[in-house]
MARKE-217698 format. One record per residue: x, z, y of N, C-alpha, C in turn. Coordinates in steps of 0.1 Angstrom, whole numbers, padded with zeros to 4 digits, always signed. Example, Ala and Ser with C-alpha at 12.3 -4.5 7.8 and 13.67 -1.06 7.14 Angstrom:
+0132+0078-0057+0123+0078-0045+0132+0078-0033/+0128+0071-0022+0137+0071-0011+0129+0079+0000/
This chain:
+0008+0000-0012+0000+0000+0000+0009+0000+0013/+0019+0008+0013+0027+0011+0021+0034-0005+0029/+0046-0007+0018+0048-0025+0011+0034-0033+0023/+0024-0032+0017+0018-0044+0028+0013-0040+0041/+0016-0030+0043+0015-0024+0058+0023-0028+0065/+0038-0028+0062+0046-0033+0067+0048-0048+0067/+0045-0058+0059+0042-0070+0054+0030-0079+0069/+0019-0063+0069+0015-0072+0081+0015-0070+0089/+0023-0063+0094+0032-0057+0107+0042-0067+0109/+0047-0073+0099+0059-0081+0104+0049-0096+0104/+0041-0098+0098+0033-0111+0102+0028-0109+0118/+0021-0100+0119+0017-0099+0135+0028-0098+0144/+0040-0093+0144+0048-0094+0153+0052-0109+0154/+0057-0116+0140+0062-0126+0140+0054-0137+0148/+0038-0135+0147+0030-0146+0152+0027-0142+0165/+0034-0127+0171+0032-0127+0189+0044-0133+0193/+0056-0132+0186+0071-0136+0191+0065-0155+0193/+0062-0160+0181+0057-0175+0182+0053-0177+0199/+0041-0167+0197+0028-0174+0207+0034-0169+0221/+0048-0155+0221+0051-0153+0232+0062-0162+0238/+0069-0172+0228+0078-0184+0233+0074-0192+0238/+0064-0196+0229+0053-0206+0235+0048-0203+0250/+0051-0194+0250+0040-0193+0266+0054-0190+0273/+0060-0188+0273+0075-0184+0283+0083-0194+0284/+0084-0209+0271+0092-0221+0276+0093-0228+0287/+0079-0233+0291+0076-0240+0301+0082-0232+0313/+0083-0217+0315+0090-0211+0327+0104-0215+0325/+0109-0211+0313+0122-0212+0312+0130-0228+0312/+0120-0240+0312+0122-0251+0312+0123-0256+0329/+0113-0250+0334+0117-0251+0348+0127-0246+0356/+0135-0234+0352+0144-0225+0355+0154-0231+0352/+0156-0236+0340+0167-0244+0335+0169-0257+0344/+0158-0265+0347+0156-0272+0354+0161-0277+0366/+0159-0266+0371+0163-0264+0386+0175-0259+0394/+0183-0259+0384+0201-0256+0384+0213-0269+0374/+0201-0277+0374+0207-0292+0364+0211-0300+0380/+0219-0313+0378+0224-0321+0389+0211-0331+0385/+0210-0340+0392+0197-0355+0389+0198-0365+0379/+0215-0370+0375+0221-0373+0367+0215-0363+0352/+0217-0356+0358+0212-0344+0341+0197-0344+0338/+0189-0342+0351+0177-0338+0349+0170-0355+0341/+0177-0367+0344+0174-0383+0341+0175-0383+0329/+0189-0377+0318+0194-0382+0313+0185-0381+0300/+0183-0393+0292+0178-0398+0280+0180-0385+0268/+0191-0374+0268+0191-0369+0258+0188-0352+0268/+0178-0345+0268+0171-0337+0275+0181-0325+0270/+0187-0314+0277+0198-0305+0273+0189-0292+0278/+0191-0282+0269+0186-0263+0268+0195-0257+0280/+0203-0262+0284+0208-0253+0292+0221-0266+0305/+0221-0261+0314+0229-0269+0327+0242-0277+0318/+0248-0287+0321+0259-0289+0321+0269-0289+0332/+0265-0289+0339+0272-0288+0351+0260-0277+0362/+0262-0268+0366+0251-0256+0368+0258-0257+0388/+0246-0263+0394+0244-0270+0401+0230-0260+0413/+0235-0255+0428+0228-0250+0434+0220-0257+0446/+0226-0275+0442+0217-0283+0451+0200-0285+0452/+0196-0277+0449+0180-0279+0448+0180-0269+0456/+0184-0255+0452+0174-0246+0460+0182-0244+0476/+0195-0258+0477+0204-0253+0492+0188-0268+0497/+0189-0278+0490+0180-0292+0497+0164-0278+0496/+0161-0274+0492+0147-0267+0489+0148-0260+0504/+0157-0251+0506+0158-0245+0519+0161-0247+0529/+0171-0261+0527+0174-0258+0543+0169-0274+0546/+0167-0287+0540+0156-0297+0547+0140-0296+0541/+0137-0286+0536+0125-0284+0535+0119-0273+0543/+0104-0274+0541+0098-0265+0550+0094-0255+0540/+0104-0253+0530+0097-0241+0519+0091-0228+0524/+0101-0222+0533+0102-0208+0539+0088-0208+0548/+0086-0216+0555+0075-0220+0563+0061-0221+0556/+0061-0226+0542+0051-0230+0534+0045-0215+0530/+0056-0212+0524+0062-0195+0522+0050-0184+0533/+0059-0184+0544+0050-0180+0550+0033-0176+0555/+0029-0189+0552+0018-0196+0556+0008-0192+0545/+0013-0193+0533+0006-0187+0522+0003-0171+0519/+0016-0168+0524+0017-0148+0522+0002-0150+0537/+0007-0153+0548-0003-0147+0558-0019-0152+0553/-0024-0162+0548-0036-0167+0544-0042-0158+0533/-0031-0151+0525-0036-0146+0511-0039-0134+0515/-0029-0124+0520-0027-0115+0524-0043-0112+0532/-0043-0116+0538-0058-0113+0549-0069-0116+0543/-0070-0129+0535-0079-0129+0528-0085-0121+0519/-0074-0119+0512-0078-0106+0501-0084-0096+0509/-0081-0087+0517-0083-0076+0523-0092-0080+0530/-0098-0093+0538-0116-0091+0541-0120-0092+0528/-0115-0097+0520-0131-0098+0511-0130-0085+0501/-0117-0077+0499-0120-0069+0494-0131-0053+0497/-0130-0057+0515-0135-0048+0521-0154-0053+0520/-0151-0063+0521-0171-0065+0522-0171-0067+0506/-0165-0069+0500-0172-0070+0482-0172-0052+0478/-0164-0047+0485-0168-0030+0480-0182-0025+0484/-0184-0028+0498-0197-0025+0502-0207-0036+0494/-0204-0049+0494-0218-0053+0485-0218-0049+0473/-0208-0047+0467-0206-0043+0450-0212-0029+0449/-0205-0022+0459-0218-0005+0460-0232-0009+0464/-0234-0012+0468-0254-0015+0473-0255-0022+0458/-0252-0027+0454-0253-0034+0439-0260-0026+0427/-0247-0022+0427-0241-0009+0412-0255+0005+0413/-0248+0005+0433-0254+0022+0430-0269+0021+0441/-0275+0008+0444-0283+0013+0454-0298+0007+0444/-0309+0012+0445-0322+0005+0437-0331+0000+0450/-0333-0016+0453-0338-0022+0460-0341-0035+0453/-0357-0039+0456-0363-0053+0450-0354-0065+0454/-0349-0070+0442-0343-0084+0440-0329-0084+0436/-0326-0066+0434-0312-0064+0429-0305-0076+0420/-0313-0078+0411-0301-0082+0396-0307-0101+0403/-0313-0104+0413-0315-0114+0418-0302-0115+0425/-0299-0110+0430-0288-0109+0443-0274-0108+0434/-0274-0099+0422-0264-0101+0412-0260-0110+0407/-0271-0120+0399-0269-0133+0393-0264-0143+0403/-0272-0138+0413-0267-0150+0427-0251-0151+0428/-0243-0141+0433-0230-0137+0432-0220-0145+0422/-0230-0138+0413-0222-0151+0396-0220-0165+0396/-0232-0170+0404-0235-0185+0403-0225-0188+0412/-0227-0184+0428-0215-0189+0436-0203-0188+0431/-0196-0180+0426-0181-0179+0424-0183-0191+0409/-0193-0193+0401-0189-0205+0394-0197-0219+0394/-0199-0217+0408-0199-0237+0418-0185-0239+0418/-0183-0255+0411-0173-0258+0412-0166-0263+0424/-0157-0261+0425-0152-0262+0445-0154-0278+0446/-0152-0285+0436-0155-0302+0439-0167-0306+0452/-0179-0298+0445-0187-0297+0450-0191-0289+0462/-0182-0281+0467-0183-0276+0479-0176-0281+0491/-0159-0286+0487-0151-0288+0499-0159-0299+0509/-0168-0307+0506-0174-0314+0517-0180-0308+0525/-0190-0301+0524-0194-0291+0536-0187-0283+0539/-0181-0273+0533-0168-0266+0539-0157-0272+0548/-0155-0285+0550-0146-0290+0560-0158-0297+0572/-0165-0297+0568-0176-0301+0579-0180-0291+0586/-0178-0276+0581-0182-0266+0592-0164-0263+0596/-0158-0264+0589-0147-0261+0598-0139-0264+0607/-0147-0284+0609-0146-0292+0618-0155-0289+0628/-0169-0285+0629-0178-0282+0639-0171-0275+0644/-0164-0260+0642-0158-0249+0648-0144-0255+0654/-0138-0264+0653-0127-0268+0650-0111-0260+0646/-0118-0256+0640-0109-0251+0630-0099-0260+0617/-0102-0271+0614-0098-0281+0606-0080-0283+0611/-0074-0287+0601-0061-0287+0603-0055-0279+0610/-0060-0266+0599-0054-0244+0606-0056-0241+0594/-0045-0227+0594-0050-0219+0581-0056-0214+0582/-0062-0210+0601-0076-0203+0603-0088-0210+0592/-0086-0222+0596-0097-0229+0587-0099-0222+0574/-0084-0221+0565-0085-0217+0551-0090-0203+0552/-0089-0196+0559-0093-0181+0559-0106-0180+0560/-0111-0188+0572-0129-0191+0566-0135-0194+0553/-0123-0204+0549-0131-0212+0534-0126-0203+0520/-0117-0198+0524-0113-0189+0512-0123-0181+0504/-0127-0173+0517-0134-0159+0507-0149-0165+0501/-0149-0180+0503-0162-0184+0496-0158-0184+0477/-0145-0182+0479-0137-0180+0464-0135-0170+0460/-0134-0157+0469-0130-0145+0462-0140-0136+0468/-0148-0139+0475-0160-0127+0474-0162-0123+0465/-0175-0136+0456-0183-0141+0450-0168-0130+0441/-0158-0135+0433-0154-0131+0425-0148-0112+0425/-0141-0109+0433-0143-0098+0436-0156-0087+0437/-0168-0092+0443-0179-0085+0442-0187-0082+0425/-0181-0097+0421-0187-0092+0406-0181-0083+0398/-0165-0082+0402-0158-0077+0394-0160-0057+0396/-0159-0059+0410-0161-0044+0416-0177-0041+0414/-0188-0047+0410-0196-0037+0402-0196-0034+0393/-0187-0038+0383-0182-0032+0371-0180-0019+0372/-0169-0020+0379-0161-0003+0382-0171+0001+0393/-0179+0001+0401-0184+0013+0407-0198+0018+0390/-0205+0008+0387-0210+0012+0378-0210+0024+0367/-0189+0020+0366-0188+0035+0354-0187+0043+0362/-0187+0049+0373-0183+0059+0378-0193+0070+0376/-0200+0079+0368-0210+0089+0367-0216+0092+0379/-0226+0090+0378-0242+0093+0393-0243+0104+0394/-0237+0112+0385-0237+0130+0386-0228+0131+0398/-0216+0124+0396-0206+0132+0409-0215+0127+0424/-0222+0116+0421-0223+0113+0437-0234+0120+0438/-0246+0127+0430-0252+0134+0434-0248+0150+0437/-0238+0155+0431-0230+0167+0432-0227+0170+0450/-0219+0154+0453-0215+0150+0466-0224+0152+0479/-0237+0148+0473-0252+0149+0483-0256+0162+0482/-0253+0168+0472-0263+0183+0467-0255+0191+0475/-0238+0191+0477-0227+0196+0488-0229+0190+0502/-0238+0180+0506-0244+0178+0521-0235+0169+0527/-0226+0160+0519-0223+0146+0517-0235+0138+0523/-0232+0131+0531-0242+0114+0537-0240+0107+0526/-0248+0097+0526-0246+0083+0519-0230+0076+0522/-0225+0073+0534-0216+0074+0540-0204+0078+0533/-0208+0090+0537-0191+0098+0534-0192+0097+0520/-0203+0099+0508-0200+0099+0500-0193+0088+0490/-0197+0074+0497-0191+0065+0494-0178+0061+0496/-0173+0067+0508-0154+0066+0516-0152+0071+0510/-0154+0090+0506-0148+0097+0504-0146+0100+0486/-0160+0094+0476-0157+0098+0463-0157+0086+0457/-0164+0077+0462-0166+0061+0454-0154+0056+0453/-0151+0052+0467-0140+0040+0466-0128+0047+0463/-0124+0061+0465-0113+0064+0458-0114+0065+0441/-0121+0070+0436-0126+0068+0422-0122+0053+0420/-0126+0043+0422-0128+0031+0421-0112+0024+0425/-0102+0032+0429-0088+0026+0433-0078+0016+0422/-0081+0024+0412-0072+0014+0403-0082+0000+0402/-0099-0004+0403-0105-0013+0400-0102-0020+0410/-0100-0013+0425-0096-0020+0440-0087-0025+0436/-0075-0017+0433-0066-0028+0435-0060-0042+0423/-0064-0043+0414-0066-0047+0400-0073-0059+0412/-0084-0059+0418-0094-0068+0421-0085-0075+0432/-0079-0067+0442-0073-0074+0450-0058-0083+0443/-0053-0079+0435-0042-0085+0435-0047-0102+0424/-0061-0100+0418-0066-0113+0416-0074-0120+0429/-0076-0115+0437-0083-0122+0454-0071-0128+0458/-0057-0124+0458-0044-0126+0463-0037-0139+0458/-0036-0138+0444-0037-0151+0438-0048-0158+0438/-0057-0164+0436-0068-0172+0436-0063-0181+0451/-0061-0170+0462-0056-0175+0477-0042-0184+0472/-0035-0179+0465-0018-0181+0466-0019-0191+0460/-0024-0193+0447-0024-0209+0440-0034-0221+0445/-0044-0217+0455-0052-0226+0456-0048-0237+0463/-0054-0250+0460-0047-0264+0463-0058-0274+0469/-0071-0273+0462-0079-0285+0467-0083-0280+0480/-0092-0269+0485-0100-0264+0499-0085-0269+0508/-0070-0266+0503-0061-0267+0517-0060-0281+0516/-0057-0288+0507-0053-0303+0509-0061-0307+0515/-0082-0307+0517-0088-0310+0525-0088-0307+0539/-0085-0296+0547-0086-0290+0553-0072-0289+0560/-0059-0293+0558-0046-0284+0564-0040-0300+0560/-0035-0311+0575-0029-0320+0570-0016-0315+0580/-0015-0311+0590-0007-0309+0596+0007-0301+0589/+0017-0307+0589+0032-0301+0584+0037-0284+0588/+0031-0281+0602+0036-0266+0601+0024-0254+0598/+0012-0261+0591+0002-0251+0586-0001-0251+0570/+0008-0262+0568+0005-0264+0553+0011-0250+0543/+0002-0251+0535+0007-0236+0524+0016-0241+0510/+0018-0233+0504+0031-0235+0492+0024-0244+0485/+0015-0245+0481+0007-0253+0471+0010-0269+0476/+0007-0268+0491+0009-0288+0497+0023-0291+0497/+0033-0278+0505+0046-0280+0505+0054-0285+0491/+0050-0279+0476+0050-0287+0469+0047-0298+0458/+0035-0299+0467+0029-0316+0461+0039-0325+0472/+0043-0322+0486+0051-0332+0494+0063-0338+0488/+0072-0325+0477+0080-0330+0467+0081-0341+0462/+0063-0349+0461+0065-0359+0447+0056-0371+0459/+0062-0380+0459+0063-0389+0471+0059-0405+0455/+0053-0408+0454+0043-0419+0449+0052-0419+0435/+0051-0423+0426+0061-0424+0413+0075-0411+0413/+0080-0410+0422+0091-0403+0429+0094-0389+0429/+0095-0383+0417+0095-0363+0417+0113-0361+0419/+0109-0354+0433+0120-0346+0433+0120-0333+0420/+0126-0334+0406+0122-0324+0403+0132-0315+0401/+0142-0313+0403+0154-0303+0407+0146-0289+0423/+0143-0301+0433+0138-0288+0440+0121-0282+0436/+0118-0296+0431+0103-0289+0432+0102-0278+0420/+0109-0279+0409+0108-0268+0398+0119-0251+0403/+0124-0256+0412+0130-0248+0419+0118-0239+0424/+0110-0242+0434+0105-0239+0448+0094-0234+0437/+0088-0236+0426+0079-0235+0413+0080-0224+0409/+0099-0223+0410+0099-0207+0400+0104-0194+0414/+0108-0203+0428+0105-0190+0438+0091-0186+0441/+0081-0193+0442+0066-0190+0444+0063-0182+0434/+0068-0186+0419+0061-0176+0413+0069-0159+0415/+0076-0157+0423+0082-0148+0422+0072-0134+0431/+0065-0137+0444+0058-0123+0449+0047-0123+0438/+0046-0126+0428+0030-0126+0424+0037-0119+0407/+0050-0120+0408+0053-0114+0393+0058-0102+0397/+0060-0102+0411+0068-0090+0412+0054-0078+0420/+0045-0083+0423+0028-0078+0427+0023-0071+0418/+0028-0076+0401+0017-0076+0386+0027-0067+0385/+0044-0065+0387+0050-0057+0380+0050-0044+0388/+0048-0045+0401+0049-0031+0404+0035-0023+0408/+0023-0030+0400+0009-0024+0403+0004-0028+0386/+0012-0029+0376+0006-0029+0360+0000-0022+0359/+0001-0008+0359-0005+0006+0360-0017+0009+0364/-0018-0001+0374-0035-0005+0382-0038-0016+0377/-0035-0026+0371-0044-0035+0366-0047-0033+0350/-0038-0023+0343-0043-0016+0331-0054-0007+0331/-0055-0003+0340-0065+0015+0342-0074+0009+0349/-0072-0002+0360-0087-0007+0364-0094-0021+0357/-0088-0024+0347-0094-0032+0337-0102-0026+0327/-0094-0011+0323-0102-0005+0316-0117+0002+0320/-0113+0006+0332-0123+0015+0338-0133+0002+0340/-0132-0013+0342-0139-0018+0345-0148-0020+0331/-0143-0021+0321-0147-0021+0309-0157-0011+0302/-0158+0000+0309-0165+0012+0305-0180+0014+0310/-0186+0014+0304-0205+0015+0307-0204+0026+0307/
């Protein structure tokens, strides 16, 4: 008995080590990538590792590109975004969860539906109001059109987590001469922190990778975000791919180093979101 306990312990490891190469090549194929010369990256017989280990991508990525700038443009768009919408999806996601008013799980379903309209189907009137305002070719623009992405998603998520939170404490909170109010600043949303932040750092990305709302909306060169900066890389048939798999594995870098130093919160507020 023992014998096949360990038999499928070594099968299960063996088939996460598979499925965890599998999912880590394509990074590491980029990475390798992007320290090869052009000559190398061309050549007919494709090589595991540099032959000549080569820092011309990321010096062409930084100093005649607008990476740093793209860079920027993205952190300020995401950044803000996330934090409006994390702030109005707490308050709608509480009226949700914990308030009883006619048309509730109407108003719920509704939430659902918007965050899965496919954006195809949206960016046309979303650049038609951003042109009435004239906001069009700005990342003010994208800041309007964003949280039509991460409300909807965030608000569904955060009535999960205010949901588990036991109705006992917040009536304990009232029975102690707590408002509606305070009881929600003061016991909800802190209860609810690891769910907050768990929720924001997916509002953050959603902002950070998104490509079609800005390529409609942001044609101008010093508003464009990381996503346009590199599609600019690949110019008709033509991939720069020394920088662009370069500039691929620096972008992914605030969003792995986001997951690594808030894991702790997106473990505990996945779980808590989990819990009826």
């Amino acid at each position: 008995m023992e014998h096949k306990s360990i038999a499928n312990r070594i099968v299960v490891y063996a088939t996460l080590a598979v499925l965890l190469l599998f999912a880590l090549f394509p990074l590491y194929w980029m990475f390798n990538t992007s320290f090869k010369s052009n000559a190398e990256i061309y050549n007919m017989t494709p090589s595991f590792w540099p032959k000549q280990f080569t820092w011309s991508a990321y010096v062409k990525l930084l100093t005649e590109k607008d990476f740093l700038l793209n860079v920027k443009n993205s952190l300020l768009v995401s950044i803000i975004v996330a934090f409006a919408s994390i702030v109005v999806s707490m308050l709608a996601a509480y009226a949700i969860a914990k308030l009883k008013f006619r048309g509730r799980s109407v108003v719920s379903r509704g939430i659902l539906y918007a965050y899965l309209m496919p954006r195809a189907v949206l960016f046309i009137p979303l650049y038609m109001l951003v042109s009435l305002i004239g906001l069009n070719n700005s990342i003010y623009g994208l800041m309007l059109i964003y949280p039509t992405i991460t409300i909807p998603y965030a608000t569904w998520m955060l009535i999960s987590y205010f949901k588990s939170i036991p109705v006992e404490i917040e009536e304990a909170a009232m029975i102690d001469g707590c408002s509606r109010a305070r009881t929600m600043l003061n016991i909800i949303f802190p209860l609810a922190a690891p769910g907050v932040a768990a929720t924001f750092i997916f509002a953050f990305t959603l902002c950070w990778s998104e490509y079609l709302y800005a390529l409609v909306v942001v044609t101008k060169g010093s508003d464009k975000t990381l996503t346009l900066g590199l599609s600019d890389m690949i110019v008709g048939d033509v991939f720069a791919w020394g920088p662009l798999m370069g500039g691929s594995i620096l972008a992914s870098i605030p969003v792995v180093i986001m997951y690594l130093f808030t894991s702790k919160y997106m473990v505990s507020g996945m779980t808590v979101g989990g819990v009826k």
